[in-house]
FIVEX-349632 format. One record per atom (N, C-alpha, C): residue in three letters; atom name; x, y, z. Coordinates in steps of 0.001 Angstrom, whole numbers. Layout:
+------+------+---------+---------+---------+
! resn ! name !       X !       Y !       Z !
+------+------+---------+---------+---------+
!  ala !   CA !       X !       Y !       Z !
...
+------+------+---------+---------+---------+
END
This chain:
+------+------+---------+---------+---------+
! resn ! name !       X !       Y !       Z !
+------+------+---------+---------+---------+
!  unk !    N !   47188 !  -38480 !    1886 !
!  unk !   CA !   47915 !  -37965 !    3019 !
!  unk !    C !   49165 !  -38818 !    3214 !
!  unk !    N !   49985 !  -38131 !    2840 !
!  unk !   CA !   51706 !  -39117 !    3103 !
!  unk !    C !   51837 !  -39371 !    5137 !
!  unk !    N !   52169 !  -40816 !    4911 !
!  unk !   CA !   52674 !  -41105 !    6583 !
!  unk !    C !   53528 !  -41193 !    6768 !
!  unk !    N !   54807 !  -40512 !    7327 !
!  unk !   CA !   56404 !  -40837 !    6842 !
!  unk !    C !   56647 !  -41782 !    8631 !
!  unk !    N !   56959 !  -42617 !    8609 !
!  unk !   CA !   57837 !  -43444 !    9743 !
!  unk !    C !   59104 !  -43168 !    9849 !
!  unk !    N !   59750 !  -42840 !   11085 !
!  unk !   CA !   60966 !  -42686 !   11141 !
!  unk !    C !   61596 !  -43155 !   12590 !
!  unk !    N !   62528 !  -44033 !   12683 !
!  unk !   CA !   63251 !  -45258 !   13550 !
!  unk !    C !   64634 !  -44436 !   14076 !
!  unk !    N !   64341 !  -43717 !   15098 !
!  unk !   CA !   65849 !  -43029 !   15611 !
!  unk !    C !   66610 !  -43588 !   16982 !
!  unk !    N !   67650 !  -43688 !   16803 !
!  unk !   CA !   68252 !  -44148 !   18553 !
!  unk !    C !   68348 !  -43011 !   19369 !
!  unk !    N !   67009 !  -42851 !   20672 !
!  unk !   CA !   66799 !  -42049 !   21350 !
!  unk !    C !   68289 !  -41439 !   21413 !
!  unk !    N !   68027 !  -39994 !   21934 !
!  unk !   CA !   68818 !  -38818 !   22749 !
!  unk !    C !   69017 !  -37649 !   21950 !
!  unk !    N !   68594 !  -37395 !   20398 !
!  unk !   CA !   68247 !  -36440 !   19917 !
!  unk !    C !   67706 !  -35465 !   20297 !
!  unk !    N !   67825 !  -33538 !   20536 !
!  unk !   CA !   66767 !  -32640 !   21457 !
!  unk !    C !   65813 !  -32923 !   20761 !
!  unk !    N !   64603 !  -31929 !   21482 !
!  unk !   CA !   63640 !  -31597 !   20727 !
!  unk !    C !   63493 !  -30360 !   19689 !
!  unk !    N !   64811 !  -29640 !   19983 !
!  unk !   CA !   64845 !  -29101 !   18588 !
!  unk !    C !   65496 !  -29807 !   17038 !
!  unk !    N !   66200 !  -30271 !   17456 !
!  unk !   CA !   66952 !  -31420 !   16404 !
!  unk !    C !   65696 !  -31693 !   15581 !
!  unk !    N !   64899 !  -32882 !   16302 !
!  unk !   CA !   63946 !  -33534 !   15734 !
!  unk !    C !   62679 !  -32478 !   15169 !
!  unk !    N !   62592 !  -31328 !   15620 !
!  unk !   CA !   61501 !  -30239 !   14879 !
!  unk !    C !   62088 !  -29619 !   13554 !
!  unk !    N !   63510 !  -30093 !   13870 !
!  unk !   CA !   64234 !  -29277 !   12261 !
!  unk !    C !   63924 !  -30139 !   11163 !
!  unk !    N !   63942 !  -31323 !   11936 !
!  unk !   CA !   64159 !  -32759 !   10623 !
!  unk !    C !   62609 !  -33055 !   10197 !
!  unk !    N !   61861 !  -32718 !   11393 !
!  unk !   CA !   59985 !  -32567 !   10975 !
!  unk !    C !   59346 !  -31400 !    9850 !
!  unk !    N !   60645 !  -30480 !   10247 !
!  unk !   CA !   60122 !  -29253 !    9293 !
!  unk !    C !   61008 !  -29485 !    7303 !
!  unk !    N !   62373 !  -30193 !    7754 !
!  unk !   CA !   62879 !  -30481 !    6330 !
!  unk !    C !   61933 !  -31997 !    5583 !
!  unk !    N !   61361 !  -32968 !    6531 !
!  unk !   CA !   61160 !  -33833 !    6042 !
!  unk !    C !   59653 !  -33337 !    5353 !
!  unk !    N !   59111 !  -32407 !    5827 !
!  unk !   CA !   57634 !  -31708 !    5361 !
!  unk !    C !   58326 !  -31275 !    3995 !
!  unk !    N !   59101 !  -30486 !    4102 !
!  unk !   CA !   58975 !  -29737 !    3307 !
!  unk !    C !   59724 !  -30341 !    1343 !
!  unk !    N !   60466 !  -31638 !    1906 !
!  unk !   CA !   60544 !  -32222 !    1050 !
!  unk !    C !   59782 !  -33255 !     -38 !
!  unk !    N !   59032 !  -33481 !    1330 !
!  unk !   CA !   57048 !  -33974 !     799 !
!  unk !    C !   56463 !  -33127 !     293 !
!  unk !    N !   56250 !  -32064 !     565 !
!  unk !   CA !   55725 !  -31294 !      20 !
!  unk !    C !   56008 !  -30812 !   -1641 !
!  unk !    N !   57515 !  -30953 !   -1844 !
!  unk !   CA !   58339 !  -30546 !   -3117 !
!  unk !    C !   58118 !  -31567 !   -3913 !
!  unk !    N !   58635 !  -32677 !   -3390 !
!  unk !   CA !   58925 !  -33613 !   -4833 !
!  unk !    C !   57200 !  -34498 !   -4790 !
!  unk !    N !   56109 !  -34296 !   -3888 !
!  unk !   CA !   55000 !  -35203 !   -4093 !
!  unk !    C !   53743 !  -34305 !   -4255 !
!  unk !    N !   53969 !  -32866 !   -4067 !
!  unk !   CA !   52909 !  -31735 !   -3951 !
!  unk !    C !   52057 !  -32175 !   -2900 !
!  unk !    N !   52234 !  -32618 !   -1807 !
!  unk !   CA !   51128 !  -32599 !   -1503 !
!  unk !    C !   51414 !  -31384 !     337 !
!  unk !    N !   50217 !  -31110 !     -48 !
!  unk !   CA !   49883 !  -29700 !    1135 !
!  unk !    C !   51046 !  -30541 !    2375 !
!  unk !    N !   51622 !  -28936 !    3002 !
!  unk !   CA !   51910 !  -29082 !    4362 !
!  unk !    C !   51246 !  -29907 !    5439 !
!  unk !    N !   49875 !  -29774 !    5010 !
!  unk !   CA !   49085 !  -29973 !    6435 !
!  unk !    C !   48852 !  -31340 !    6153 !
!  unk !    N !   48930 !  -31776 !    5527 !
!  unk !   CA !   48447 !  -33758 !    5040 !
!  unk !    C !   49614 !  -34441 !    5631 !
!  unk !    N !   50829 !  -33824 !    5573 !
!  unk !   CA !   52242 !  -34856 !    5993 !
!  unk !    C !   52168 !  -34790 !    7258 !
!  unk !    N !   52078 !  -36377 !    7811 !
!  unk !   CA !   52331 !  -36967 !    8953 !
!  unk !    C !   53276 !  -37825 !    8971 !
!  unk !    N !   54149 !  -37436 !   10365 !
!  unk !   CA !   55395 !  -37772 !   11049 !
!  unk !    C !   55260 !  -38396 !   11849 !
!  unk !    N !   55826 !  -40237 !   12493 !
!  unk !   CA !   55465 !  -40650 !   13298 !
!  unk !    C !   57364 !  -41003 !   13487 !
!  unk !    N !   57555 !  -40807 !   14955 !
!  unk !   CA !   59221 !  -41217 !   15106 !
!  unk !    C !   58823 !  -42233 !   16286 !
!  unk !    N !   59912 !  -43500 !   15760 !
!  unk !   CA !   59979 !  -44251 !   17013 !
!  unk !    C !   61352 !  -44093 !   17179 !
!  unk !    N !   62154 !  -43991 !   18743 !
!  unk !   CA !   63324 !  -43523 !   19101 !
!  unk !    C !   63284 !  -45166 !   19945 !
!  unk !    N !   64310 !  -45700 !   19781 !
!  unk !   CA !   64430 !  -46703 !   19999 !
!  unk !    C !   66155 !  -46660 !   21211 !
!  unk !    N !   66344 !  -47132 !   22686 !
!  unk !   CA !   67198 !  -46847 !   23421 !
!  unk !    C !   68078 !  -48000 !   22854 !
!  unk !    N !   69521 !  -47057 !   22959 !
!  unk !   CA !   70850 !  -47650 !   22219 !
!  unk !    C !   71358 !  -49206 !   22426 !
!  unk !    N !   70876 !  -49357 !   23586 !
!  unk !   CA !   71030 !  -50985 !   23999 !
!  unk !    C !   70609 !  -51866 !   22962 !
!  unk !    N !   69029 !  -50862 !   22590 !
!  unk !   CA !   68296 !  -51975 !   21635 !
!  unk !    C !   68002 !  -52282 !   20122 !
!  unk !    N !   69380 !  -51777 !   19827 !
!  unk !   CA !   69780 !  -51606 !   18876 !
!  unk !    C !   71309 !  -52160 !   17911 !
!  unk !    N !   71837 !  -52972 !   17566 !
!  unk !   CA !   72842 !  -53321 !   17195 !
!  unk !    C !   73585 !  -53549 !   16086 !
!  unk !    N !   74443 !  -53490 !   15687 !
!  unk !   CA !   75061 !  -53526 !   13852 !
!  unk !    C !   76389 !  -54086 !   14196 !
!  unk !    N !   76147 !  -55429 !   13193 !
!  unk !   CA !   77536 !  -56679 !   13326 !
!  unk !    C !   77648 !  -57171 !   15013 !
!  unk !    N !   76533 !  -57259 !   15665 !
!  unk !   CA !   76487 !  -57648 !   16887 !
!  unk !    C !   76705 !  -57188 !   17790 !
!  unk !    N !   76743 !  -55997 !   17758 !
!  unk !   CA !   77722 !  -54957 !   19117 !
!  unk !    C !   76437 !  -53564 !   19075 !
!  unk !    N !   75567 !  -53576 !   20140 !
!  unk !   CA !   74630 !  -52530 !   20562 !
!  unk !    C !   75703 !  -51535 !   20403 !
!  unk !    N !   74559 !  -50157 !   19915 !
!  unk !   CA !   74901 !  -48692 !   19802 !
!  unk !    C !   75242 !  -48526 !   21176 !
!  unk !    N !   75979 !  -47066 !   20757 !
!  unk !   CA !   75840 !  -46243 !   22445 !
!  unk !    C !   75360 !  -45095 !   22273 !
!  unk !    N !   74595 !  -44557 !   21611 !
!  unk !   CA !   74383 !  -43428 !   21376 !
!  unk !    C !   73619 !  -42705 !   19858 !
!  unk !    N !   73223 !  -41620 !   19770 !
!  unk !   CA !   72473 !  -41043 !   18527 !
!  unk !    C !   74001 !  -41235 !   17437 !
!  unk !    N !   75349 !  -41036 !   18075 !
!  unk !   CA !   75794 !  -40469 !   16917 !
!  unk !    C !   77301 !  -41666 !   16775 !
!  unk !    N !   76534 !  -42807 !   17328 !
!  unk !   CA !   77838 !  -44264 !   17277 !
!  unk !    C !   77136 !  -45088 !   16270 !
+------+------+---------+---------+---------+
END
């Protein structure tokens, strides 16, 4: 059963993230065969404050 982890900076909808649940299945599914129903998705959304690159916190999903 594949466990995929995935680390996002909250504010994504909830459709966004059902598109990327349904491409990230379905790419498990292609290149590892293994059934739809075995791939598990766990997202941690992490708020932009707490998050930083070269020392300067995000502001957002798309900074």
């Amino acid at each position: 059963m594949p466990i995929i982890q995935i680390t996002l900076i909250a504010g994504r909808s909830d459709e966004q993230k059902q598109a990327m649940y349904a491409a990230v299945t379905e790419a498990v599914h292609t290149t590892l065969g293994a059934p739809k129903e075995a791939v598990r998705i766990m997202v941690n959304e992490i708020p932009p404050q707490h998050f930083a690159v070269a020392g300067v916190a995000k502001k957002g999903p798309s900074s």
